[in-house]
Every structure is written in C-alpha cells, then in structure tokens.
C-alpha positions in Angstrom: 117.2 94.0 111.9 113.5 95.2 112.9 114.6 98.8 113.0 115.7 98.9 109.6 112.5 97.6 108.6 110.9 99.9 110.5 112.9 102.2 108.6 112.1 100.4 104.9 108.0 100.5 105.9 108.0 104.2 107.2 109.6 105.5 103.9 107.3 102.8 101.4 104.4 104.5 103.0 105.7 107.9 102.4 106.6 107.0 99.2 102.5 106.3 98.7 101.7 109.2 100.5 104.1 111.6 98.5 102.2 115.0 97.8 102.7 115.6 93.6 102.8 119.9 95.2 105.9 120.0 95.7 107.3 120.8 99.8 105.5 123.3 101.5 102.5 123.4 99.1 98.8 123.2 100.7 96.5 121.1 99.9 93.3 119.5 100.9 93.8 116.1 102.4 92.9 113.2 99.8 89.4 111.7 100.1 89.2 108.6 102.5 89.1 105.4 100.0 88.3 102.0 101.4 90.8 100.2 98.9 94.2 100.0 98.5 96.6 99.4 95.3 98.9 96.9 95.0 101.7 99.6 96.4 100.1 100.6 98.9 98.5 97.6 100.3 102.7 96.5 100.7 103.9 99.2 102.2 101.4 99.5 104.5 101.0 96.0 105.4 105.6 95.8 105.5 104.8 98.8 108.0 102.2 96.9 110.1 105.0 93.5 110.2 107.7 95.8 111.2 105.7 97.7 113.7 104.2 94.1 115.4 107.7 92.6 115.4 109.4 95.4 117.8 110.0 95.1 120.8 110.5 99.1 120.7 107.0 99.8 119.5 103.7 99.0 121.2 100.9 98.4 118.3 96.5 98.3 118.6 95.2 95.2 118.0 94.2 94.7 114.1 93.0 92.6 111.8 93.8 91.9 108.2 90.7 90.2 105.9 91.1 89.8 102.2 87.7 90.3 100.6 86.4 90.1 96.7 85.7 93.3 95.2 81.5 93.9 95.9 81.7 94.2 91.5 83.9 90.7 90.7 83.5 87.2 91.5 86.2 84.6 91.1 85.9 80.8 89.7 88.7 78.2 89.8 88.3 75.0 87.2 90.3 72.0 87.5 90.7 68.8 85.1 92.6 65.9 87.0 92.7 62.4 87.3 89.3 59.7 88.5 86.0 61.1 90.0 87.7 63.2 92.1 90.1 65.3 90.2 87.9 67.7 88.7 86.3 70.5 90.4 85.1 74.2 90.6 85.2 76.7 93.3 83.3 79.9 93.3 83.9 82.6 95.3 80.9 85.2 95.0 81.3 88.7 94.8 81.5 90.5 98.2 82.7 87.0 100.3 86.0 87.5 102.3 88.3 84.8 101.1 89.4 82.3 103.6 92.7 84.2 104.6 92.6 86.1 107.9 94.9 86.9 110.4 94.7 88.6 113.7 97.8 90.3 115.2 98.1 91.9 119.4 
C-alpha cells in the first residue's frame, strides 16, 4: 500500500511541475515562490505522507504551519443560544492558525 502512494505523490508532483516546452526543451528554472496552490500544496503534502509512512524511505525532519496570507484577515461570527452562544474570532493577517504538525 505505501509504495503505491509513493507512486500516486511522485507523479501529482510531476504533474505540478510539468514543463508547458514540450520534452527536451530548455528552459530557465521557475522563480522560487513561497506559496503554494491548492494543487500543489496536495501533491506535495500526499508526497511528504507517503514519504514519512515508509519504511523504505528515510525522510528530514519537517514541519508543516498553516499561516493567513500577510494581505487577508479572517473573522468567524456566531448567533447561538444564552450568554454564551454568540461569539467572534479574529484571526489577523500574518498569524499562523493554530494547526501545526511536526513529522521525524
């Protein structure tokens, strides 16, 4: 089971990584971006899952943050029930959300 998935990750990542050329055209290498599309940020991220769960592959240390674009900021409103079912949560442009996870 892990090798196929090793298998499903290595070809969604060359499937983001596919050069629009053509095979043997040359081209520069594509500017170093700090962001990911939706795409992308699965394949690579099925790739790092597959890579972590085999035993036939020995992986670096990494770890994954999910952070607000520097430009947006996110608010949640909720109407409920009594005093305390109402609330707002702000998360400010810039802040990495809650969610992180650290794989060996």
């Amino acid at each position: 089971y892990v090798p196929y998935l090793c298998r499903a990750a290595a070809a969604a990542v060359a499937a983001c990584d596919t050069d629009p050329g053509g095979p043997g055209s040359q081209r520069s290498p594509p500017p170093v971006r700090r962001s990911l599309n939706a795409g992308e940020a699965l394949a690579r991220g099925a790739a790092l899952a597959a890579a972590a769960a085999s035993p036939l592959l020995q992986i670096r240390k990494y770890k994954v943050e999910d952070c607000c674009s520097p430009a947006q900021a996110v608010t949640f409103r909720w109407k409920g029930e009594g005093i305390d079912g109402t609330g707002e949560l702000v998360v400010k442009a810039g802040t990495c959300l809650p969610f992180e996870a650290e794989f060996e």
